[in-house]
FIDOVEX-726944 format. One record per residue: x, y negated, z negated of N, C-alpha, C in turn. Coordinates in pm, whole numbers, plus 50000, padded with zeros to 5 digits. Each point is the difference from the previous one (the first is absolute). Example, Ala and Ser with C-alpha at 12.3 -4.5 7.8 and 13.67 -1.06 7.14 Angstrom:
BEGIN
513195056949220499114988150000500904988050000499654989550072500824988149994499234989149927
//
This chain:
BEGIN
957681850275089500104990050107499565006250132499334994050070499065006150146501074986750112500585016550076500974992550120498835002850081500914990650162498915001750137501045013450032498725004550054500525011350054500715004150128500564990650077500955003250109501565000149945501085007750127500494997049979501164987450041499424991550012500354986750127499774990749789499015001649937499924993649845501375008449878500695012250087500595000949906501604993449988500985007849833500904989050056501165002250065499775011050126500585002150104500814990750078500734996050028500874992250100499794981749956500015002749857500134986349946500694997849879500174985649965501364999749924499285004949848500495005849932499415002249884500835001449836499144997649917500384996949868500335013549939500845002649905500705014749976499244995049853498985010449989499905002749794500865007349936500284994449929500875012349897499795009249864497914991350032499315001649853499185009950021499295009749963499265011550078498884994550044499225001050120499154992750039499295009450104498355008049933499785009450126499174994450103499924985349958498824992450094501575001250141500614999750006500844997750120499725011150088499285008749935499845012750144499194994850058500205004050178498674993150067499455013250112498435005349965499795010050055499354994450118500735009050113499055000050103498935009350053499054998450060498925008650042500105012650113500005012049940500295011250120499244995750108498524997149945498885000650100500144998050157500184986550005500074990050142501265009150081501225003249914500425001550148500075017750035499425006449890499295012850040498995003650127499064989249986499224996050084500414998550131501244992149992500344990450120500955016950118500155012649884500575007750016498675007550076499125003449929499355007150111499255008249841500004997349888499925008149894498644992149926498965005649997498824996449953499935008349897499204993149841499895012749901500625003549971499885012149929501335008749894501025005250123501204996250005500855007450040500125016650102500045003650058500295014849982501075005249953501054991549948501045004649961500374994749851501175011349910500014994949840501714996650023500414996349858501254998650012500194983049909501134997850020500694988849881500894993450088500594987449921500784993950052501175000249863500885004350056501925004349887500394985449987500204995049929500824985449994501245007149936501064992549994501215003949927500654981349987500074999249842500544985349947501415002349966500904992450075501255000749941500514989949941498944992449978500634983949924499334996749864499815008949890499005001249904500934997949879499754986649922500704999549902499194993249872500235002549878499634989249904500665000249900499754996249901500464998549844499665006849879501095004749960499105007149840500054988249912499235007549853500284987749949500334991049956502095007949986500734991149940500394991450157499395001050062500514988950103500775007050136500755012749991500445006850049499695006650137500114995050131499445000950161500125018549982498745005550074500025015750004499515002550139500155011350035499555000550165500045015049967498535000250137500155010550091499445002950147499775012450079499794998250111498325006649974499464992950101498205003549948499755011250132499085012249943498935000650142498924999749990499324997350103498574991249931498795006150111499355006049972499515010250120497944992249967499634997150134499264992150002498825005250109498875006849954499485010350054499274989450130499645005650123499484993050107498055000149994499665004049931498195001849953500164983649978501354992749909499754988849924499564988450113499264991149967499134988950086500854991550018501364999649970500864992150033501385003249993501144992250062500924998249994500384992549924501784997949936500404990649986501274992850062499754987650073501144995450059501515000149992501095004150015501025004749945500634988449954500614988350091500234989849895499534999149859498854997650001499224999149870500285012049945499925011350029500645006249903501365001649924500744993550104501564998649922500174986549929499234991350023499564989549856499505003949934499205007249986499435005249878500895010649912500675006250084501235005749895500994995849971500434984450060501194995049966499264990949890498864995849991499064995949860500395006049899500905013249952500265010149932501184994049968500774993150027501534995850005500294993449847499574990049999499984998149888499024998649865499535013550026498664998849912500385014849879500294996349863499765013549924499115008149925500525014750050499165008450017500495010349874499035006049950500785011249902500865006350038499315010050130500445014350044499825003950132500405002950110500075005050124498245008450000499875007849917498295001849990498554989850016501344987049926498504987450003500244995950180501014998450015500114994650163499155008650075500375015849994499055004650088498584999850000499805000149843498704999950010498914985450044501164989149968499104986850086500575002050151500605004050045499885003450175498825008750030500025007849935498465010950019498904991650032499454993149826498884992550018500204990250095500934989850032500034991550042499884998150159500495013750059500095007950146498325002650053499705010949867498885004850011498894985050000499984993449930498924987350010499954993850149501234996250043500104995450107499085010550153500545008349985500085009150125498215003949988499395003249891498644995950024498794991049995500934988250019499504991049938498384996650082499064995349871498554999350006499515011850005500935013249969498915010549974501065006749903499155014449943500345008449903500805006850046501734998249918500905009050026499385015950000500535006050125499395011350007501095013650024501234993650020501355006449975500914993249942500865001049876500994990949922501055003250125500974988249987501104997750118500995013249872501435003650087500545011349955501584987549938500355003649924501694989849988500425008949888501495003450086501085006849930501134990849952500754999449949501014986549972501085009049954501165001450084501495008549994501234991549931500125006849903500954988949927501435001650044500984989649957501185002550051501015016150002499425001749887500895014449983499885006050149498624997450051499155016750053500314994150174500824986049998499914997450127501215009150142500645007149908500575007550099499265010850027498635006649979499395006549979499204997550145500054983250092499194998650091500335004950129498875010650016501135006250166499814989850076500875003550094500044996950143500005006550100498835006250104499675010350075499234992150145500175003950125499394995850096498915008950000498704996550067498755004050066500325017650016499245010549956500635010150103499065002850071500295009450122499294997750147500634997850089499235006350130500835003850152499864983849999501514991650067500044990950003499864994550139499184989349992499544998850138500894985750086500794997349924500564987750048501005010550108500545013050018501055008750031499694995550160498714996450014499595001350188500444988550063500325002650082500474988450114498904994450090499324991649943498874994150076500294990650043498914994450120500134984450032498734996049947500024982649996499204998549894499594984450082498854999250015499444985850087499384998849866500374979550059499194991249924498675001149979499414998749840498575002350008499504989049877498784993050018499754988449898500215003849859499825015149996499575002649854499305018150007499945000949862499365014749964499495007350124500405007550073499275003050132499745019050014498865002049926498965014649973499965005250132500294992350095499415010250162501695009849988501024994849979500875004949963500595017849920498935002449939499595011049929499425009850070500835012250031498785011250100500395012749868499365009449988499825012550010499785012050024500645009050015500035014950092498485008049885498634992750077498835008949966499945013550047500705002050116499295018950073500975006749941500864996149886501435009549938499295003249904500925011349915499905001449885500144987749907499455002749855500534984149934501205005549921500844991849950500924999649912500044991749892501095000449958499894992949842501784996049952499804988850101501674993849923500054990349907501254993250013500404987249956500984991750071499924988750019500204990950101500234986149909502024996750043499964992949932500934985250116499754989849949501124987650068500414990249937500974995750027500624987049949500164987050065499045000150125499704991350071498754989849974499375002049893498844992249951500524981549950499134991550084500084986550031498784991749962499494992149918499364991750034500564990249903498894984950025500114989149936498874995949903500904989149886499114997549933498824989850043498855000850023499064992450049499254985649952500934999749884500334981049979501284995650027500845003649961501524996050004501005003350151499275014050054500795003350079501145007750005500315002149888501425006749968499615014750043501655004050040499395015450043499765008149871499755012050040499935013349896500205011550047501235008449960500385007350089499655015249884499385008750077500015014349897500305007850109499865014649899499945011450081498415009649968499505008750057499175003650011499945018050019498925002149923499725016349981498595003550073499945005750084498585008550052499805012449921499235007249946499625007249987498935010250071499685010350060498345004650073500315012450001498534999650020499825018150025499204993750111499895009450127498854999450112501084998750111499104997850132500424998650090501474991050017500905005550094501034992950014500304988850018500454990049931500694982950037501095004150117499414990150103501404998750092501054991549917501225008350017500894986749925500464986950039500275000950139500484987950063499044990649979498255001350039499564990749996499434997249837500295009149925499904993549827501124989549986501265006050043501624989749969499384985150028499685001850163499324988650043498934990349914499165010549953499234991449942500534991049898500315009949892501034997949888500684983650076500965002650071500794987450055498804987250026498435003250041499364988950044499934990849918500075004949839499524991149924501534989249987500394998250025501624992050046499934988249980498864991650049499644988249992498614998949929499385005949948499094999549916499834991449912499014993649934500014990149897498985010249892500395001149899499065008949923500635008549860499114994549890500625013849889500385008449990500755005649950500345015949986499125007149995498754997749858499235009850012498894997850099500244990250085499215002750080500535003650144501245000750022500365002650108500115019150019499955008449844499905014250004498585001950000499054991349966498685000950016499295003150128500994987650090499595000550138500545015050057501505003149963500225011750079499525015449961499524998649829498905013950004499205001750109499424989850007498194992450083500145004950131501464997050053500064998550159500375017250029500655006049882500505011950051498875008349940498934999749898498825010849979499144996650115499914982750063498865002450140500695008150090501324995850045500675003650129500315014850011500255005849926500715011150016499565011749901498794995449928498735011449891500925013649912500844991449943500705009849918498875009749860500345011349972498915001849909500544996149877501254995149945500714995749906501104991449993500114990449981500934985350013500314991049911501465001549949500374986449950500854993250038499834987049934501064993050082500704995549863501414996150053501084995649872501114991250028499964984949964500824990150053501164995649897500585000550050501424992049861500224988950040500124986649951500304990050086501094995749883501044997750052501274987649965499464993749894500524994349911499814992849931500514985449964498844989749998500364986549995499354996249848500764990249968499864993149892500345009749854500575008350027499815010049872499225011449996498975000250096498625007850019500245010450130499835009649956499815005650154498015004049998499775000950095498275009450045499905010150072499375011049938499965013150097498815004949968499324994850120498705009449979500035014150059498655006249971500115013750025498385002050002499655007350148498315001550003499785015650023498875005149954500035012250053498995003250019499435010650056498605004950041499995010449865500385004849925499825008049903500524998749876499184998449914500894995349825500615010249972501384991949961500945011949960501174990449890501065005549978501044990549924500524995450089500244986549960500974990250111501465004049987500594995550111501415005249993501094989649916500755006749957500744990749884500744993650078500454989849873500194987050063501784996450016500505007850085501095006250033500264989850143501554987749942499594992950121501325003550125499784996450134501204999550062500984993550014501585002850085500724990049987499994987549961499164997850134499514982450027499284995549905499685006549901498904994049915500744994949836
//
């Protein structure tokens, strides 16, 4: 099935029908492209990295009839030409509800294909999506750990009104030596950009290079407050703004956001391929 590709067509902030039958036409991918673009990002990327989903509402049936669950992670590389809308994705796994399945193996493996089709859709999967599925035994097994990193929320700033994402905000100490920290907050804000609803995470810097002022990173960090915009595109924007602004020679960025509907999203970008960081969530999450 071929959706339109905004997300104003998806079924975001409308009343909707719950399947209970497995159904992968319900995913609805959206296009990195446009608002990459709209970011300042032409062409391949300069940066690699994935987006962490974590499902906590994943259930179906064996085949004597019998409801089974577990918690999914579903790691969804950022090369892919698309997204998928998160609503739609938690219909599509509550499609799982009443549908039977042999074995916790067959589930994952139609989330795979079914992830993977979507996320490149009209071209050749060129990375399979990643899905782990933690069964009940193993669920005390899920940590719970905050961000680590000099924490930057500790400063006592003042903080003026600003429309949105604001990069002039960002300086760096060029005539210093460079360093190489980690920089973390729990002040990360934006909204969803159909619905409106907030989204509240916390956030990881990573760099090597010249020094981030902190106050005016906190700041920045805080601009996005009123923002309307994806997750993965709102860490997209702040790789972008902090490799122009402040020319780190190594940078990632790492967002946890709260979780609604069952779903949480955490993307993660980096200037250098490496293993993503596990999917280890915080309090709030």
């Amino acid at each position: 099935m071929t959706h339109p590709a905004t997300p104003l067509d998806s079924p975001l902030g409308k009343a909707t029908h719950y399947a209970d039958q497995y159904d992968p036409a319900l995913l609805f991918p959206i296009p990195r492209a446009p608002q990459r673009e709209r970011i300042g990002i032409a062409g391949q990327p300069r940066f690699f990295g994935a987006d962490l989903w974590t499902a906590f509402e994943l259930s179906w049936l064996n085949l004597r009839g019998k409801p089974q669950l577990a918690i999914a992670h579903i790691m969804v590389p950022c090369e892919s030409t698309h997204i998928v809308e998160s609503k739609s994705f938690k219909l599509y796994l509550g499609s799982f509800n009443g549908t039977r399945i042999a074995d916790a193996a067959e589930v994952r493996r139609r989330i795979q294909v079914d992830v993977s089709t979507a996320v490149w859709q009209g071209g050749p999967v060129q990375a399979s999506v990643g899905v782990r599925l933690i069964a009940p035994e193993d669920f005390d097994r899920e940590a719970v750990h905050e961000l680590d990193g000099l924490y930057l929320d500790r400063l006592d700033i003042e903080c003026e009104p600003v429309p949105g994402p604001t990069p002039d905000l960002l300086t760096a100490a060029f005539d210093e030596q460079p360093v190489e920290e980690t920089l973390t907050s729990r002040l990360l804000k934006s909204n969803c950009p159909v619905t409106g609803q907030p989204d509240w995470g916390s956030v990881q810097i990573r760099y090597a290079g010249p020094q981030i002022d902190q106050a005016g990173l906190l700041r920045y960090i805080i601009s996005f407050r009123n923002h309307d915009e994806f997750h993965e595109h709102c860490v997209e924007r702040m790789f972008s703004d902090l490799w122009a602004r402040c020319r780190p020679s190594k940078l990632s960025v790492y967002a946890r956001y709260t979780r609604r509907g069952g779903l949480d999203i955490n993307p993660w970008r980096t200037s250098h391929p490496g293993q993503p960081p596990s999917p280890v969530r915080t309090a709030r999450q």
